[in-house]
Every structure is written in structure tokens, then in C-alpha cells.
N, C-alpha and C positions, 0 to 999 in steps of 0.2 A: 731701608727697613730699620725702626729702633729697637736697636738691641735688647734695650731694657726691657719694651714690651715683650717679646719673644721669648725671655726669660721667664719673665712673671706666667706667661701662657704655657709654658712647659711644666714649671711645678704647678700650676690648679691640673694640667691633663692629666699628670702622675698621681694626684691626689684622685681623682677621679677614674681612671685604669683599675684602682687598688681597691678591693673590699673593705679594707680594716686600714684603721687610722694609720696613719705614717709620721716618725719622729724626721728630724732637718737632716741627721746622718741618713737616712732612707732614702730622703729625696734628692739628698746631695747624689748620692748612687746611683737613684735610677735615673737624674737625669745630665750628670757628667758636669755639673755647675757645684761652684767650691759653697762648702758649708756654709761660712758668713754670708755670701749671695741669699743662698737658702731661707737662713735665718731672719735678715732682713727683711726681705719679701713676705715671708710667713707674718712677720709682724704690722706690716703694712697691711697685708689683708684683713689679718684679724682685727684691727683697727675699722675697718668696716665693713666687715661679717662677712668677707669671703671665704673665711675660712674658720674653725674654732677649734680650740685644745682645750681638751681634754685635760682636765684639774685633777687628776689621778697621772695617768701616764704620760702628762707631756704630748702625747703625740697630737697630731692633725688631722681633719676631716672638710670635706667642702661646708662651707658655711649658708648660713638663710639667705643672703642675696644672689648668692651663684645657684640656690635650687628656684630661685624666684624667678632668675633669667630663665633657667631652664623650663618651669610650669608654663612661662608665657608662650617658649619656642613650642610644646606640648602642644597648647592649645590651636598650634595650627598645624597638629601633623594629625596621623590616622586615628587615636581611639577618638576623640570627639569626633572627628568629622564621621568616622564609618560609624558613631553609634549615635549621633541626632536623628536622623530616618527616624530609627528605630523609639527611640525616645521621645520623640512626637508622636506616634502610634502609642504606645504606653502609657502615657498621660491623657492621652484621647479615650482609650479604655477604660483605664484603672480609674478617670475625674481628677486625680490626684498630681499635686507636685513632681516631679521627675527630676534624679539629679547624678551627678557621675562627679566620681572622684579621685583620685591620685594618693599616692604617698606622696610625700614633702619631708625628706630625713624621716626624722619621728614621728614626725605625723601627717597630718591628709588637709586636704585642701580641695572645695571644689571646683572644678572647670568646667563646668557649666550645668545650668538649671531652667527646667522649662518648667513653667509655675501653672498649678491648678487654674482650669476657668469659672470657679466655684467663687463667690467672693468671700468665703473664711474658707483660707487656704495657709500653707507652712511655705514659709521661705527662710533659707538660710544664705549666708553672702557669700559668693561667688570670691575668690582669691583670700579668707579670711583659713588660719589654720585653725584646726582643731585635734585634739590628743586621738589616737589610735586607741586607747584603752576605753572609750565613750563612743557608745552610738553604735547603730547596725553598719553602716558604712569601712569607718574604720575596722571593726570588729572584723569582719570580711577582709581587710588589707591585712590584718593582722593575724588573722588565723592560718593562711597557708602560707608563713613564714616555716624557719626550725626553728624549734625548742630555742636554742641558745639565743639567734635574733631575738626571738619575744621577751627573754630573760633579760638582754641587754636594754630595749627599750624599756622595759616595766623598772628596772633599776635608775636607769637614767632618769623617768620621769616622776614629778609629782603628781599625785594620784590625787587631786584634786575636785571638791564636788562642784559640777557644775549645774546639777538639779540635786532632789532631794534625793532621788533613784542612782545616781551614777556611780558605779562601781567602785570601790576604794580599795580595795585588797585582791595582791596575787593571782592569791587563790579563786576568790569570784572572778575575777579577768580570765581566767583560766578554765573557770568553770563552762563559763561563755564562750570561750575559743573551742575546748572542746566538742559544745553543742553545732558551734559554726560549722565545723570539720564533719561534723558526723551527718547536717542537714544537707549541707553548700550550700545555707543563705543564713542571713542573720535576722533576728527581730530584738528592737529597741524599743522600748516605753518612756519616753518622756527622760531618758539619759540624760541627753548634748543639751536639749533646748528647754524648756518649760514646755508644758502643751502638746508639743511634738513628736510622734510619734513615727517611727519608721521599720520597713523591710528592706533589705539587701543584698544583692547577689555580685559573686565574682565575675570577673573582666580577665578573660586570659590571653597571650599573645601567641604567638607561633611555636614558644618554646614551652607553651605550660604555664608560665609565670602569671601570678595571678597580679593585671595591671593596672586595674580600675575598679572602681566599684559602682555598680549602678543600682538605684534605690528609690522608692515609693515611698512616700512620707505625705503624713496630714496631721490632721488637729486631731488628737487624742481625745478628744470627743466624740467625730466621728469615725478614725480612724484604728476601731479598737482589735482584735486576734481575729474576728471573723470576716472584717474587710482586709485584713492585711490576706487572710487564707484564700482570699477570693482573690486578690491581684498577684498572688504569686506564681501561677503559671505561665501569666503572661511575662508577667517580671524575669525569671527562667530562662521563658524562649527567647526574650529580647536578649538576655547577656549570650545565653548559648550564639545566638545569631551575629555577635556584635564580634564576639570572640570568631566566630565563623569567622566572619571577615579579617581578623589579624593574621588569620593563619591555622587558626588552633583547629586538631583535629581529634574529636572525642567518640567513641563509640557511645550509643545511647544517648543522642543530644537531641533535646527537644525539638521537634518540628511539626509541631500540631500548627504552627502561626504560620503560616505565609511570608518572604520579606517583604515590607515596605515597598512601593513605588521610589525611586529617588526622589521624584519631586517633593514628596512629604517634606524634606529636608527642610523648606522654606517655608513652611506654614508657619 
């Protein structure tokens, strides 16, 4: 067994165990290896983003290519596999794009997308990140956070436009999260992409956490408040159903749809 490596794998577990950043005295502690060890290692990683510190407090967090490992391990465990059925049915319904997506750190990324059989349809890229403070999707990841998570992310990040629509202030971010919380779904116009227009609902697991996002998106041409109000119940019982399956158990959860056949899976 090399030591070395065994080392390096015990401070990214530590870092990952931890909610909140940890400084090389923290890690040194929790994981019984001398400081300088520590410190080394932290800077090796952060050399290639396994890891990032934090320009304010020094401390450390897992970095983009340790959540990249992660998103991939993701992509072959339960929310995509238990929620494509369902998302082949959805997009067979709604005509439209179908897409599910993850937090990534700060932000979301998606893992997987079944594309309109329309030939003007929305497609966005499958492992490409996108800000949490833009878009139905994210908005959805972001709103059943706490208060202070979403405070830390909206600090951290630049509020950047990435249409002419996208959000740039707090407060509008806020204003949006709030509506997110009050509906349990979100609606985007033309935010994240040009053209682009989306609805989205939460993904929850066994414990509540809300873990995914799943969302209907088209061209903002045809895709405008009265198709979006027309696919959301479907949209709804797909997430309610999808969440069914992780665990999650809600009073009042849509079941006007039917599940899927499994074989759907493979259409």
C-alpha cells in the first residue's frame, strides 16, 4: 500500500465529511497527520483543483475536479437512472427538451438531457457548469437551500449577464427564490441561454433534500407562460414520482400520472 497516497485520500475524505471550509491546523486534527504533511498536500491539490482556498479565510474546500469525479460517479447511480422512465414520458408529452440537473459546488451542471423530437428545439450541454443564480433549474437548486447558503453563494459569485434577462442583483435573485419556495417550481425566460425558455421542479431524496432538478425547456418562441402552464403538471408528477423512487415520502404528492413501464427507459 503507498503511503503517500493513503494520506492524500484521507485529507480530501476530511474535506468532504466537513460542511464548511477547513484551514491545514483542522485537518491536521481530524486526521492525526503532522501539519506540514497537511499543508503540502493542500497545495498539490490546489495546483490542480482538487481542492480551493478560500482568498479571505485561508481555509479549504473540495475543488472542480474532485466534484467532476463525483458528477460522473452521479451519473451512474439512482437520480438519472430512476428518473429517465420518467423523463422519456415528459418529453413525449410536454414535445419538448427534457433535462435533470445537479449542484456542482456553486453551481449545477446537467446530467442528462433528452432533446425535443420537434426540429427547433433547446439544447443545452450535458457536463458544462452553469451559475445557480440564472435559470429555472438552478433557481430550483437554490431556493430550498438556507438563508445563509444562498448568502454565501450570491457573495461568492459574479452576477454576471449571461442574456439580457439574467438576474444581476441580490435582491432580484431573492426575489425569485422567494417565488420558487412559495410555487415548488420555477419559470425562466430566456435567463441562462438566448431564446431559451424553461420550467422546473425539485428532485428530493429520502431525506427531503432537494437533489436534482428536472425541467422543460423550448424556444421562447414557442415555449411562452401558457405552454410552460400546460407541461407543469406533468412536470410535477414526474419529479413527485422520481423523488418517490429515492425515498422521499410527501403527503399530497401528485399522482394523477401513472409510472412509466421500465422499458420506457430505452426509447
Amino acid at each position: 500500500m503507498n503511503e503517500s497516497v493513503v494520506k492524500a485520500v484521507e485529507v480530501l475524505l476530511a474535506l468532504a465529511d466537513h460542511e464548511r471550509d477547513l484551514g491545514a491546523r483542522d485537518l491536521s486534527e481530524r486526521t492525526g497527520l503532522p501539519r506540514s504533511t497537511v499543508q503540502r498536500l493542500l497545495q498539490t491539490f490546489e495546483s490542480c483543483a482538487m481542492v480551493e482556498q478560500d482568498p479571505v479565510t485561508l481555509r479549504y474546500r473540495l475543488g472542480t475536479q474532485v466534484l467532476h469525479l463525483g458528477m460522473v460517479a452521479l451519473c451512474r447511480v439512482d437520480v438519472r437512472a430512476r428518473a429517465l422512465p420518467y423523463m422519456n414520458r415528459l418529453r413525449d408529452t410536454s414535445g419538448e427538451t427534457v433535462g435533470l440537473s445537479i449542484r456542482v459546488g456553486d453551481e449545477r451542471m446537467y446530467i442528462e438531457q433528452l432533446a425535443s423530437r420537434q426540429e427547433l428545439r433547446s439544447m443545452a450541454e450535458v457536463g458544462q457548469l452553469y451559475p445557480l443564480y440564472s435559470g429555472a433549474p438552478g433557481r430550483v437548486l437554490l431556493a430550498f437551500l438556507d438563508d445563509a447558503e444562498i448568502d454565501r453563494i450570491l457573495q461568492a459569485a459574479e452576477l454576471v449577464p449571461l442574456t439580457g434577462k439574467t438576474p444581476l442583483t441580490r435582491e432580484r435573485v431573492m426575489e425569485l427564490v422567494a417565488q420558487t419556495r412559495e410555487t415548488g417550481h420555477a419559470v425562466a425566460f430566456e435567463e441562462t441561454i438566448p431564446g431559451i425558455s424553461t420550467v422546473a421542479a425539485p428532485i428530493r431524496d429520502h431525506r427531503g433534500t432537494v437533489t436534482a432538478a428536472l425541467n422543460v425547456s423550448g424556444p421562447a418562441s414557442r415555449f411562452d407562460r401558457a405552454a410552460m402552464d400546460g407541461a407543469l403538471p406533468e412536470l410535477l408528477s414526474a419529479a413527485s414520482f422520481i423523488s418517490k423512487e429515492l425515498g422521499y415520502v410527501a403527503p399530497g404528492s401528485p399522482s394523477d400520472v401513472s409510472p412509466p413501464d421500465s422499458s420506457e427507459a430505452g426509447r
